[in-house]
N, C-alpha and C positions, 0 to 999 in steps of 0.2 A: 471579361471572359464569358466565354456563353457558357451558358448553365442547361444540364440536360435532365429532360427527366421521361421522354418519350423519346423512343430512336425506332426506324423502319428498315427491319434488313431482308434483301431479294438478292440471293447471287447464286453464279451458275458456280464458281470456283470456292468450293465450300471449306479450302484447305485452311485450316485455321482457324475458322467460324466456330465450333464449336467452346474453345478454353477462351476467346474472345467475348461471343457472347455471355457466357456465365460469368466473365467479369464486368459484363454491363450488371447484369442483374443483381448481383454482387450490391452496385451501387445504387440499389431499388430504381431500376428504370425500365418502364412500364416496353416492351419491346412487340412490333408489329409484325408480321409477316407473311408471305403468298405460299400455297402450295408446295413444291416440293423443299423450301428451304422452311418452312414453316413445320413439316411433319422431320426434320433432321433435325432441328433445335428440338420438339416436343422429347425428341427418340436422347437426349443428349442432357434430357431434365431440366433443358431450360422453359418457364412459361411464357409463351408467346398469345395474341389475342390476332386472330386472323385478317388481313386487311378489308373483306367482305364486310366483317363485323362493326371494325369501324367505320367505313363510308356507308353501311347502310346498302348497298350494293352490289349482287353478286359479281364472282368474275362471270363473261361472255365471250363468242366467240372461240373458244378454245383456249380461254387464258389471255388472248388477246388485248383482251380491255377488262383492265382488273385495277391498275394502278391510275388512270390517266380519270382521275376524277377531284371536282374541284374540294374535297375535303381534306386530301393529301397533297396536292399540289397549293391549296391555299395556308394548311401547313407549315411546309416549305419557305415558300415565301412570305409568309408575313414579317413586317419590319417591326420589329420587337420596340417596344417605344412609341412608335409613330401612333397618335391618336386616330386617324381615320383609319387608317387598316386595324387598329385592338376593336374598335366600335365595330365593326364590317364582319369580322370574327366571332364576334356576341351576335349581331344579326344572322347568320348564318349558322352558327352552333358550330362553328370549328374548332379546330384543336389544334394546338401547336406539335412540331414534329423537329426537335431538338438536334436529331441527328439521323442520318441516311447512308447505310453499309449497301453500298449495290456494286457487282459487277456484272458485265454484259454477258449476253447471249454468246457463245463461242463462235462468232463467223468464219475469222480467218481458223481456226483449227477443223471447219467444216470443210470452209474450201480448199485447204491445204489436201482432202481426203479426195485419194483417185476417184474419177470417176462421179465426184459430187454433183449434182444434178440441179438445174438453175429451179428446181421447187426447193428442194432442199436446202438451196442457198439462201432463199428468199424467206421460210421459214427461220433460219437462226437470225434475221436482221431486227436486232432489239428494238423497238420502240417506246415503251414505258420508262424501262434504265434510263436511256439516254435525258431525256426529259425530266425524269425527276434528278438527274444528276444533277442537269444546269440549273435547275430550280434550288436544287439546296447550294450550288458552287455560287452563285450570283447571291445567292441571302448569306452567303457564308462569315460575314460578318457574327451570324445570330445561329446560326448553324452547321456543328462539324461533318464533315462531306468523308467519305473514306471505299475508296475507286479496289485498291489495291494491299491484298492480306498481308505486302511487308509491312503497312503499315496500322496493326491493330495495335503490336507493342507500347508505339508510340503513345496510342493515345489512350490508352488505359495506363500506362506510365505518367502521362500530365492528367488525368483524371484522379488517381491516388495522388498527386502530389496537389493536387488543388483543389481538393473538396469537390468529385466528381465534375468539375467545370475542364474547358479544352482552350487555348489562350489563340489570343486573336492570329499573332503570330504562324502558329500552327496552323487553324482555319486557313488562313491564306494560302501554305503550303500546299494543303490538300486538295483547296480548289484548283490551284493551279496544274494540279496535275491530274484533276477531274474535269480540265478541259484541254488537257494534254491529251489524255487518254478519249474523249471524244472525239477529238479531231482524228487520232488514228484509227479511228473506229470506222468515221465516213469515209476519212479514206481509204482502207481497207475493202468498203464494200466498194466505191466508186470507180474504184481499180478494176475490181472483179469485174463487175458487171461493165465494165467499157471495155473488159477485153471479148465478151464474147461473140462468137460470129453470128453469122444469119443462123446457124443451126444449132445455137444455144451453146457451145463449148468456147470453153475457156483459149483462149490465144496469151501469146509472150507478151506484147504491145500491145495495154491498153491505149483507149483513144485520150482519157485524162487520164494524168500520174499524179499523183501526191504522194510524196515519201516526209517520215517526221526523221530527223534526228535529236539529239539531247546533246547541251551542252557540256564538255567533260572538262577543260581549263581553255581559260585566257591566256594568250602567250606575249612573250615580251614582244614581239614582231613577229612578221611574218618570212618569206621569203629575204626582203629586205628590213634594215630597220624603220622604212618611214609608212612601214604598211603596216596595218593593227592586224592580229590574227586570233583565230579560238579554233580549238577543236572538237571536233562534235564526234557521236557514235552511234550508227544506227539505233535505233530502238529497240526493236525486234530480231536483234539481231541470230540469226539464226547457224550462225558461219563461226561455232569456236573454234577454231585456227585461223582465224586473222586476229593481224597486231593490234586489232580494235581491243583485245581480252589481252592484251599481255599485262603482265604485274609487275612493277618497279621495284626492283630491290635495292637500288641507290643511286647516288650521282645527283646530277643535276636538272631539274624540271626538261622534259624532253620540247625542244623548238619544233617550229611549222616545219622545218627540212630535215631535223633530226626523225620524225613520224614520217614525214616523205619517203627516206633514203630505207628506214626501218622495213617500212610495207616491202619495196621495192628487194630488199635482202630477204626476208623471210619467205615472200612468195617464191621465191628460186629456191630456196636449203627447202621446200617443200616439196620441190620435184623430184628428192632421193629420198630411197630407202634405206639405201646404205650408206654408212657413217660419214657425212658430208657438211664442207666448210664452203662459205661464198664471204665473200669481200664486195662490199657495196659503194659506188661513192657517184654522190649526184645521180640517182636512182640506176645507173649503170653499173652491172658487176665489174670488177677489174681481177680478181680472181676468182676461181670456184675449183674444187678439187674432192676427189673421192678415197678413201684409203681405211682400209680396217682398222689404223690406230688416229684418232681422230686429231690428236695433234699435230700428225705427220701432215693429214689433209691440211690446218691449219698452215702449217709450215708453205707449203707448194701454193696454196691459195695465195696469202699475200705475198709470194716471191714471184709470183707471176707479173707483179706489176705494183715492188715496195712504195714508189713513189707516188702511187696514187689511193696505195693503201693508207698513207698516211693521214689522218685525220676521217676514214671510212668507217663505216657498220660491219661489224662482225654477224655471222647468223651460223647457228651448229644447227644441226637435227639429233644431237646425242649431251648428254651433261656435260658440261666443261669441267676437268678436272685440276688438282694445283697444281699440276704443271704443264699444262695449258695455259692456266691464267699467268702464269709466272712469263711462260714465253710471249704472250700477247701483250704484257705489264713493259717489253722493251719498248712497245713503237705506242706512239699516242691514236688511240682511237676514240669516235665521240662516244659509241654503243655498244654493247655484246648483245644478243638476243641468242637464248639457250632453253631448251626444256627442263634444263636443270645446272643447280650450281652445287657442286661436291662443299662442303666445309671448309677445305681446305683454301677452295678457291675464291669464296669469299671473304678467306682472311689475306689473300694476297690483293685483290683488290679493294680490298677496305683503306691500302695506302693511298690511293687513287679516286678521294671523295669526287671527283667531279665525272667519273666515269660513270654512266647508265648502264644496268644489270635489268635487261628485259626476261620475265621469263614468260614463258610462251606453252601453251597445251603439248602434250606429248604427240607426236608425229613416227606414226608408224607404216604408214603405206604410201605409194605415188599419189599425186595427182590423180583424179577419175576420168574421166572419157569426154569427148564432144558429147556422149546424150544422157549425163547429169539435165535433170528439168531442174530452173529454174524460176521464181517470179520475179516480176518485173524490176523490184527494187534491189535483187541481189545480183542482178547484172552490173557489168560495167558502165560509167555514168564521165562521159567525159563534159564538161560545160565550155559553151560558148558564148559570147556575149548574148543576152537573151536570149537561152536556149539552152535544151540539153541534148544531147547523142548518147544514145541509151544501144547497146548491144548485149550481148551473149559473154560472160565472161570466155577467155580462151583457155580452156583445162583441156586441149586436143593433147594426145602424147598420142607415142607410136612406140609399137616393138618389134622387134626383129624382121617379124613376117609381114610385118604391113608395108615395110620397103620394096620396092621395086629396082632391082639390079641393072641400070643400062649402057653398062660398058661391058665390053669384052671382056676384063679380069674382074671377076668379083671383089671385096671386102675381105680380107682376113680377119680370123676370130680376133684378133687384139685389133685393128683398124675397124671393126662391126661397133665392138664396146665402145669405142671411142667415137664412132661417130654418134650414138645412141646418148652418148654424153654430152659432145658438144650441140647437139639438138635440142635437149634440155635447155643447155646453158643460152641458146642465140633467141631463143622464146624472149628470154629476158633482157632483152640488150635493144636500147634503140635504133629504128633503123634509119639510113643502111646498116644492116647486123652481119660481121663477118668473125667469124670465132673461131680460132685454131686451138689443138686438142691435141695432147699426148700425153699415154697413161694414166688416163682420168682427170686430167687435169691442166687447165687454161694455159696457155703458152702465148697467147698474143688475141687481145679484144679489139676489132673497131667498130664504133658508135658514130650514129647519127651524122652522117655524112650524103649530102647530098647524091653522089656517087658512091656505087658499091665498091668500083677499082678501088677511090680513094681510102674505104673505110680496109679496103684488104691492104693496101700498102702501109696504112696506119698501123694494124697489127703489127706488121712483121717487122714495121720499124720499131714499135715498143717493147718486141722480143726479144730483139735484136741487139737495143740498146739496154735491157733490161741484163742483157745476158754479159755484155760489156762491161757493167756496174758489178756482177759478181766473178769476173773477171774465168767466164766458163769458156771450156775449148770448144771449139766445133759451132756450128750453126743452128739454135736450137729450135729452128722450124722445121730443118730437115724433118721428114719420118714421120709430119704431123697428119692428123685430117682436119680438114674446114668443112664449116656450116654456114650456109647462106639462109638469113632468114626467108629471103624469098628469090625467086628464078634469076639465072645468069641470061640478061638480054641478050649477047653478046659472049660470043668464045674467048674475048679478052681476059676476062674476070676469071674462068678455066685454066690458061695459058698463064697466069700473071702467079695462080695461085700452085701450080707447076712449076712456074718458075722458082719459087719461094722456097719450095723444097715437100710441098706437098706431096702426099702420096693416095688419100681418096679423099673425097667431098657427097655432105649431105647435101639436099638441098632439093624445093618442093617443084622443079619442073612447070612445063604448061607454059615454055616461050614459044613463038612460032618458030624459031630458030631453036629450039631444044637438039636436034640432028647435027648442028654445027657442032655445038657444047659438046654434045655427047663422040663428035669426032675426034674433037681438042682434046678431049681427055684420052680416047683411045691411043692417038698419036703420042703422047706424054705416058703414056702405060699410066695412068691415072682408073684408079678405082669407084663407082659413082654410083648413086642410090639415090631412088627422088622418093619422097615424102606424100606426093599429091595435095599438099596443102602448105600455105605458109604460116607465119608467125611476123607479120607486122604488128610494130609498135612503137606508136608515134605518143 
């Protein structure tokens, strides 16, 4: 176990520094330190000896070069044991340096700030930190390393238990995550500075990307059983509302496709305000529905399409209550994903160990606009064999006024809602995306079909035969409106969706034949409203 008896602390993040430190001292260990972190300890009663004092050498430069001398860095490194390097140490009047509490210069919360200025970027770019990190991470055999204020506890907890010593164990930990935390470091600034142009500002695409994740569990398979999978979580992640943060309340270890279908349901129940149910299955919704009493949504979501609800993710934007859960406890589902579980409802699926109880940040408002800024890593990241394709995540919505009316009969206030509905809901659907909508709520989904005709015939056949299984009168497309995630080439698609029993259609325009469409629908007394943008996703 290394044994400490001299430790050097420099950090910009002093949260915690303080009842830390004076637990070092506590354990008579002689403690070093630079300028501003060195007059917070004095202010905090702890006694510190300034790093000047030991090297012999002022700081210069502005602070610049303070640390980067061979009395602290040889410190650092020496191998405890090893007969040439103790003799080299006596030759030189060095001193050992048992332990090193550093974190870095603030970059990324520099450049995070509008308007930051590439001096000013270039000022927070640590040089010292960084180096004497790796110096103690690589000697960390002989010396504990400590990057990060969750973990002081730790090691004043194995210090009291060990006669002020830190076990090799631990050391190891810390290095590893003190060369975690370097690598994000460089690459935080490598990013930066390759995104900026000729005129010194920051752009979306840098020219290198480096993004880190952390590994969060190894899974039994992946996709398939003959694939190995793990899932990882950004680091920095700066987005609590994704499923990256949600917390397990029970069931069964979540699979690569159980976290697939999850993401996939929750980013859609994200795009209501109002108390709203989605049904997921194979990252495609199969139902989604809106209603002030959230059960009822529940109900109309998975009746839109029981049979594919079956074995699907659930996703609320409001608490599940016990009888919700009780009604959900009929049909086998692998997940629920909720902001919240009443009592009650977790005593109704506590029958149910194998079922997953995700809970997830509270969700109060839409989706934001196309000009949320983003950086580079919190974009959408699709990979290709050797390669990534990195874009803009799509948070575009639209309301009321940003539609474009181009038929002769407008939208009725109940046909407006609903197409503002199923607009939402065909964002999340793969394409071709064809989505029919009545009274808040899905009546027929088609996915990913090479043709759009086909993905509309698919709907209406699944409504169709949907409505046959609950043995309902009447046609229940009639009266609906359709969403097309992106332009009708063709008057067919118009015509077909008329024929079905439609009555208006969303849908983002910009065919060259847009005039035909827009005739087909006149002719059909069809209601129409274009978007000016679509919602592919592939």
């Amino acid at each position: 176990m290394a044994t400490i008896s001299r430790a050097l602390i420099s950090v910009s993040d002093k949260s915690g520094l303080a009842p830390f430190a004076q637990g070092l001292a506590a354990h008579g260990i002689e403690i070093l330190s630079t300028g501003g972190t060195a007059k917070f300890l004095q202010d905090a009663g702890v006694k510190v000896i300034d790093v000047s004092q030991f090297t012999g050498f002022p700081e210069i430069m502005d602070g610049r070069v303070k640390t980067l001398h061979p009395k602290v860095h040889g410190g650092l490194l020496n191998v405890r044991g090893n007969a040439s390097h103790e003799q080299q140490m006596q030759e030189h009047g060095l001193s050992n340096i048992d332990m090193l509490v550093v974190n870095l210069y603030p970059f990324e919360a520099a450049v995070a700030k509008p308007g930051c200025t590439l001096a000013q970027a270039i000022e927070n770019i640590d040089i010292g930190g960084p180096s004497m990190l790796r110096s103690a991470a690589k000697n960390h055999r002989s010396v504990t390393v400590v990057t990060d204020p969750d973990d002081y506890d730790l090691v004043l907890g194995e210090m009291k238990a060990n006669s002020g010593s830190v076990t090799l164990d631990t050391n190891s930990y810390l290095a590893l995550k003190v060369f975690a935390r370097t690598a994000a470091y460089d690459a935080a600034i490598s990013n930066w500075l390759s995104s900026l142009d000729k005129d010194g500002k920051p752009g979306k695409f840098p020219e290198f990307l480096t993004v880190q994740y952390k590994k969060q569990q190894e899974m039994r398979y992946g996709e398939n059983p003959h694939q190995d999978a793990a899932f990882y979580k950004k680091v920095d992640n700066k987005d609590s509302s994704s499923i990256s943060q949600a917390k397990q309340l029970q069931g069964k270890e979540l699979s690569f496709n159980n976290i697939h279908d999850a993401n996939g349901a929750y980013e859609l129940v994200k795009e209501f305000s109002d108390p709203a149910v989605v049904v997921v299955k194979h990252t495609n919704p199969c139902g989604a529905a809106v209603d002030s009493d959230l059960l009822a949504a529940y109900q109309k979501a998975r009746d839109t399409d029981p049979t594919s609800s079956f074995g699907g993710i659930i996703a609320c934007n409001r608490e599940v209550t016990g009888a919700m859960a009780t009604e959900i406890a009929t049909t086998f589902v692998e997940a629920v994903i909720s902001p919240g579980f009443a009592a009650d409802a977790v005593d109704v699926f506590a029958a149910k160990k194998n079922l997953r109880l995700l809970v997830t940040p509270e969700l109060n408002s839409e989706v934001g606009s196309d000009t949320v800024v983003e950086g580079p890593t919190d974009m959408d990241m699709k990979r290709v064999v050797g390669g990534l394709l990195l874009q803009q995540s799509d948070k575009h919505s639209v309301v009321e006024s940003d539609l474009k009316v181009v038929t002769k009969r407008a939208p009725t206030k109940a046909e407006m809602k609903d197409l503002l509905f199923a607009w939402k809901v065909v964002k999340h659907v793969k394409s071709n995306a064809i989505v029919f909508v009545k009274d808040l709520c899905t009546v027929g989904v088609g996915a990913g079909q090479m043709s759009r005709v086909d993905s509309s015939r698919i709907a209406v056949w699944k409504a169709r035969e949907t409505a046959k299984g609950f043995e309902r009168d009447g046609d229940p497309v009639a009266g609906t409106v359709l969403a097309s995630d992106a332009f009708f080439p063709f008057a067919d698609g118009v015509e077909a969706a008329a024929e079905a029993g439609a009555t208006a259609v969303i849908q983002p325009g910009g065919s060259m034949r847009d005039q035909e469409v827009i005739d087909a629908a006149d002719k059909a007394g069809l209601a129409m409203v274009f978007t000016g943008f679509r919602h592919f996703k592939h």
